[in-house]
SEFILUM-628663 format. One record per residue (C-alpha): residue in one letter; x, y, z. Coordinates in steps of 0.1 Angstrom, whole numbers. Each point is the difference from the previous one (the first is absolute). Layout:
REM SEFILUM-628663
- A; X; Y; Z
...
END
This chain:
REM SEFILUM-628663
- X; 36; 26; -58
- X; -4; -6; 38
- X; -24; 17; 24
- X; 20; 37; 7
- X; 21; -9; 30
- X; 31; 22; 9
- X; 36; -13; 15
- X; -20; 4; 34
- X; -25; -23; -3
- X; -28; 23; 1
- X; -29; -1; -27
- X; -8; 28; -20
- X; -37; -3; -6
- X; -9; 31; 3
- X; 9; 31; -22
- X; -10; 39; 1
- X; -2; 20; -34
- X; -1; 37; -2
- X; -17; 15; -28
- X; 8; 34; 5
- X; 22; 23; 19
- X; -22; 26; 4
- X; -26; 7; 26
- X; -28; 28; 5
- X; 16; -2; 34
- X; 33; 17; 17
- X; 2; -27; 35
- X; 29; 22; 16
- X; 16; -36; 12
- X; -4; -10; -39
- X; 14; 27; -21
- X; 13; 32; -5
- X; -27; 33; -4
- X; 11; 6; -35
- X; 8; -32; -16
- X; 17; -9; -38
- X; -17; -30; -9
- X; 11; -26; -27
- X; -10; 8; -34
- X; -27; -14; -15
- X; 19; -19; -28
- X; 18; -15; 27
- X; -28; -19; 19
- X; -12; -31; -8
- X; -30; -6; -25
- X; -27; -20; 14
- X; 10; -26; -25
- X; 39; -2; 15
- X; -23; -3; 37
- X; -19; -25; -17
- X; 31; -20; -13
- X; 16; 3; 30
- X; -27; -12; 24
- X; -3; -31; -24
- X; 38; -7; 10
- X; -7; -2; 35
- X; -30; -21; -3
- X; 15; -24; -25
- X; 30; -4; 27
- X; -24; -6; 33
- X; -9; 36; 11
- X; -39; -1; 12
- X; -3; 35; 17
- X; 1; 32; -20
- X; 1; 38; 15
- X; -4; 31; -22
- X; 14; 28; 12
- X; 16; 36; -5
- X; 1; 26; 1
- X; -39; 0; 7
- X; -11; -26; -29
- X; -33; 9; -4
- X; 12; 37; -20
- X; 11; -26; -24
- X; -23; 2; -27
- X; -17; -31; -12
- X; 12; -18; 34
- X; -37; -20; 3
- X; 10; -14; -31
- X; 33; -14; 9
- X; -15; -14; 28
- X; -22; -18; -25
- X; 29; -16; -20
- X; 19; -11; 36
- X; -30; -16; 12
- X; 3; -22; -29
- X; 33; -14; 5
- X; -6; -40; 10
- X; 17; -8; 34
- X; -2; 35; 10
- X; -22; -2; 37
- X; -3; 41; 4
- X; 7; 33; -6
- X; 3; 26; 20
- X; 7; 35; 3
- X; 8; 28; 23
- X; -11; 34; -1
- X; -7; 35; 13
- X; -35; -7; -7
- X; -5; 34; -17
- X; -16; -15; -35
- X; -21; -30; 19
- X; -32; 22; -3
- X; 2; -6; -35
- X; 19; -31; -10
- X; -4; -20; 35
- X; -34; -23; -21
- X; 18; -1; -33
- X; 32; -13; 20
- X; -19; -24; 20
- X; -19; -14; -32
- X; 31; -5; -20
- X; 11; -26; 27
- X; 22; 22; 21
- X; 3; -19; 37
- X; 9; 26; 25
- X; 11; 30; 8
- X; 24; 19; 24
- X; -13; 32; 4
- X; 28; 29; 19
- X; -17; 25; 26
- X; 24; 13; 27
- X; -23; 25; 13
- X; -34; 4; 8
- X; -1; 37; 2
- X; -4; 19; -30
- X; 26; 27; 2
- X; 26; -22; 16
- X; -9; -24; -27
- X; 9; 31; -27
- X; 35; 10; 17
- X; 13; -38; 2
- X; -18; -9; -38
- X; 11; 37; -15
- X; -31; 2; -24
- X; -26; -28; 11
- X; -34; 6; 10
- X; -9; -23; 35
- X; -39; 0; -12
- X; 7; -15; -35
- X; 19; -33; 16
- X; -22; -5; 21
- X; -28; 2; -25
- X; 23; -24; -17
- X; 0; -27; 28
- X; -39; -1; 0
- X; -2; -4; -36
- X; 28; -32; 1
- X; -22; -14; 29
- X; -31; 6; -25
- X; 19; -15; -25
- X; 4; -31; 17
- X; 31; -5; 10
- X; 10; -21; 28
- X; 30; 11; 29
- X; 3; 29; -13
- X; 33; 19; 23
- X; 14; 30; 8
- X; 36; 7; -2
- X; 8; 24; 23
- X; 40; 16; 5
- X; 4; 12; 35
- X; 22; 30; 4
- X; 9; 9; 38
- X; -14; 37; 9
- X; -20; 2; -33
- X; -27; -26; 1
- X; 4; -25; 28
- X; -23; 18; 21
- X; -27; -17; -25
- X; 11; -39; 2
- X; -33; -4; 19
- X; -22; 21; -19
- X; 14; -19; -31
- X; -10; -36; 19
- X; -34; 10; 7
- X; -6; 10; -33
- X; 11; -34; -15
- X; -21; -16; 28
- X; -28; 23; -10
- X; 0; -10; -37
- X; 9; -37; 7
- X; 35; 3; -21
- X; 32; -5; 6
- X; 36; 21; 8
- X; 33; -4; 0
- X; 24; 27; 19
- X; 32; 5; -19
- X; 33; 8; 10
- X; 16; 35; -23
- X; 22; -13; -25
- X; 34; 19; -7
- X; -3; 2; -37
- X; 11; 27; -17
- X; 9; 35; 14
- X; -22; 21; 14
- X; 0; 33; 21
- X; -31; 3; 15
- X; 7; -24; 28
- X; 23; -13; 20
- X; -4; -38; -3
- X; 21; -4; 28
- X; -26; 19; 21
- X; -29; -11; -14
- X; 5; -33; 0
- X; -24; -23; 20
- X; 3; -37; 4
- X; -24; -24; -7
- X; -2; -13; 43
- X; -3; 37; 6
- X; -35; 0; -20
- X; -13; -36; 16
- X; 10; 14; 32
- X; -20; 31; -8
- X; -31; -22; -12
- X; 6; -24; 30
- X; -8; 25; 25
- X; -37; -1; -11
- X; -4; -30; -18
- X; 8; -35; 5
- X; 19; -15; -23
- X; 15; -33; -12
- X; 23; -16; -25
- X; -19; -8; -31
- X; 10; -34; -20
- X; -13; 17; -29
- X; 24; 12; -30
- X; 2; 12; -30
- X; 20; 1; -32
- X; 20; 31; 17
- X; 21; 9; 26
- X; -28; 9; 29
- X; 4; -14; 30
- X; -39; -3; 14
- X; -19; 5; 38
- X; -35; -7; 0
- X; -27; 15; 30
- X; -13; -21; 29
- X; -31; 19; -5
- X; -27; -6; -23
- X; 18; 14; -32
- X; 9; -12; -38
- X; 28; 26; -2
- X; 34; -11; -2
- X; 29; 19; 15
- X; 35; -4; -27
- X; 33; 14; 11
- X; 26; 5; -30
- X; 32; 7; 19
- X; 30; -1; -22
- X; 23; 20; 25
- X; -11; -16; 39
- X; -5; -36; -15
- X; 12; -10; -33
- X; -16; -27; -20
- X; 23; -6; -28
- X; 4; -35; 9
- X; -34; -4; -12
- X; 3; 22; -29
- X; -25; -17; -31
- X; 2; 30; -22
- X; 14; 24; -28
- X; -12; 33; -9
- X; 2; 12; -44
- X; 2; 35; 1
- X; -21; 23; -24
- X; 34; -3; -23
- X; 1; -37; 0
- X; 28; -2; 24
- X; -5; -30; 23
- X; 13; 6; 30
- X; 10; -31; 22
- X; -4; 19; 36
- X; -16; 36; 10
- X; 30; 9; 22
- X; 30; -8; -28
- X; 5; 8; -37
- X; 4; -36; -15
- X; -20; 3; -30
- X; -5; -14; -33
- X; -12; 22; -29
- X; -28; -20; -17
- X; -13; 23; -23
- X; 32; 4; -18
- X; -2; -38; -2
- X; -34; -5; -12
- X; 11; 32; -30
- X; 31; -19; -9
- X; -15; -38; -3
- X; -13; -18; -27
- X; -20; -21; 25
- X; -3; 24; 31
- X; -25; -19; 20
- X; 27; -27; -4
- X; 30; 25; 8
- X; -18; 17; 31
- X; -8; -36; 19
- X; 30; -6; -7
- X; 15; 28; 16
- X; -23; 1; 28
- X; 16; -33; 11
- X; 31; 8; -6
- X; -4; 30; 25
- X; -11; -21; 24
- X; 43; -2; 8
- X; -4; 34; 9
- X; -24; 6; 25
- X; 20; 15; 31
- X; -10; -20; 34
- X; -12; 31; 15
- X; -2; 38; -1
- X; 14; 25; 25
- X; -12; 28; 8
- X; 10; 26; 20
- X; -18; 30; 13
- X; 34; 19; 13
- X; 26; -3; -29
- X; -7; 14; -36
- X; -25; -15; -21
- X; 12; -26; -22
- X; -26; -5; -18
- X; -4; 31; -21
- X; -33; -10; -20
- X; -34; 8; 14
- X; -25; -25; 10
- X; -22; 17; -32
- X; 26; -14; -23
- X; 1; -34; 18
- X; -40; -11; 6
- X; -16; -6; 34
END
C-alpha cells in the first residue's frame, strides 16, 4: 500500500491514540463535572493499541501520541511504551498529560524510550488551578515537571488553554515560568467539544494574537522556523532564552490545510478530523478479521477518502460536535 495520503494531498504521518477515556482530572473546557465514561470492555486492549500502531507504521506514519483521558492512570502504560518503541520505522512517541502520575512513572517512561512529553498547566495559582482542574492538586504537577526534567527528557512543553476572565491574567506568569525552567509552551485556543455549562465559550474565548499581543508587550518576540509534528504555530525570544513560544489556534487561524494527522479514540474509532465525525471503527474490524493487521491497513487507507478538508467551528451556534475532547485524545 502507498504512504497514507488523503484526496487533499496532505500526508498523514502522524497519528494520536487514546488509551483511556478517563482522567483523575475534571478541565471545565474538557468535560462535564460528573462524567459516564466508556465501559471498560469497550476500550481497547494494549494488544488492539499495539496492532493498531503497527498499521500506521507499516503504512508510513513515524510520529506517535498517547493520549486520553490522562494516559498515565492507565495501568501498565510504561509497558506499552516499551512495545511501541519497538516498532521499526517508528521515529518517536509522545504523549500528553496533566502531569499528575510523572512523580512516579516520569523515569520508567523515559527509559522505556518514550520521546517527549506535553505536559497541561493553565494556571499557576493553586486554588485557581483547583476550580478550572475540579480535583487537581497545582503542587503535585509541578513536582511532576521536575521529575520529567530529571528524567531526562528534552523540550519538554506546557499546554496551556486560555479562558478570557478566568486565567489570562496569568499568560505572563505562565512565560516566565517556562523561561525559568528552560521548557517550552504552547497557548491553546478552547475547543467547542461537547456541551458544557460551566462557561460560556462564547465569552471566554481568547484568540491565539490576543495572547502574543499580551506576551509582546514585555517580550520581544519573533516567528520561529521551528515545527513540530502538530499544529503549533511557534515565536521564539530575542533575548537570551531556549524557550519556544507555540500558538494552537484552530478558531483565529485554521491550519487544516496542513493537517498530517488522525486521532484512534480509546474505542478504536479513527477519527479523520477533531472538528467532524468521519470515522472508521477499527476495533470492530480487527474482532471480525481473520488477518486484522491486514484488514485495519487496509482500512486506514481506504479512509483516507474521507478526511473532510477542514473543520468548522463555531463559538455562537450549538455545538456540533457532541463528544468531549476526553473521548477524542489531545
Amino acid at each position: 500500500m502507498a504512504a497514507l495520503t488523503d484526496t487533499f494531498k496532505r500526508t498523514i504521518n502522524y497519528v494520536r491514540i487514546s488509551v483511556t477515556d478517563r482522567c483523575d482530572f475534571r478541565c471545565v473546557y474538557c468535560m462535564a463535572e460528573d462524567m459516564t465514561f466508556i465501559p471498560r470492555k469497550d476500550v481497547l486492549s494494549f494488544e488492539q493499541i499495539e496492532l493498531i500502531s503497527q498499521a500506521f507504521v507499516e503504512l508510513g506514519v513515524t510520529s506517535i501520541r498517547l493520549t486520553g483521558g490522562e494516559p498515565l492512570i492507565r495501568k501498565n502504560i510504561v509497558d506499552l511504551v516499551a512495545k511501541l518503541n519497538q516498532l521499526d520505522g517508528l521515529n518517536e512517541i509522545t504523549m500528553t498529560t496533566n502531569g499528575s502520575q510523572l512523580p512516579q512513572l516520569a523515569h520508567g517512561l523515559k527509559q522505556a524510550g518514550l520521546s517527549r512529553l506535553n505536559i497541561s498547566l493553565d494556571s499557576l495559582k493553586p486554588e485557581r488551578f483547583k476550580e478550572l482542574t475540579r480535583t487537581g492538586d497545582l503542587q503535585n504537577v509541578l513536582v511532576g515537571i521536575e521529575a520529567a526534567k530529571q528524567a531526562g527528557f528534552d523540550r519538554i512543553k506546557l499546554n496551556a488553554v486560555i479562558l478570557r476572565g478566568r486565567n489570562d491574567d496569568e499568560i505572563l506568569d505562565l512565560v516566565k515560568f517556562v523561561r525559568d525552567q528552560g521548557i517550552d509552551i504552547s497557548f491553546i485556543e478552547e475547543m467547542p467539544l461537547g456541551h458544557i455549562v460551566e462557561h460560556d465559550r462564547s465569552l471566554a474565548f481568547m484568540s491565539s494574537d490576543d495572547v502574543r499581543e499580551t506576551i509582546a508587550q514585555s517580550y520581544n518576540i519573533e516567528p520561529s522556523e521551528h515545527t513540530s509534528s502538530g499544529p503549533s504555530r511557534y515565536w521564539q525570544f530575542q533575548s537570551h532564552s531556549n524557550s519556544r513560544l507555540g500558538f494552537i489556534s484552530p478558531h483565529s487561524h485554521n491550519f487544516c490545510h496542513e493537517c498530517n494527522r488522525v486521532r484512534v479514540t480509546a474505542t478504536g474509532k479513527l477519527l479523520l478530523c477533531l472538528g467532524n465525525e468521519h470515522s472508521v471503527d477499527l476495533k470492530q474490524i480487527m474482532e471480525q478479521s481473520e488477518q486484522p493487521l491486514l484488514a485495519v491497513k487496509q482500512a486506514i487507507s481506504d479512509a483516507m477518502h474521507i478526511k473532510p478538508e477542514r473543520h468548522h467551528f463555531d463559538l455562537e451556534d450549538d455545538v456540533q460536535i457532541v463528544r468531549f475532547m476526553n473521548a477524542t485524545g489531545g
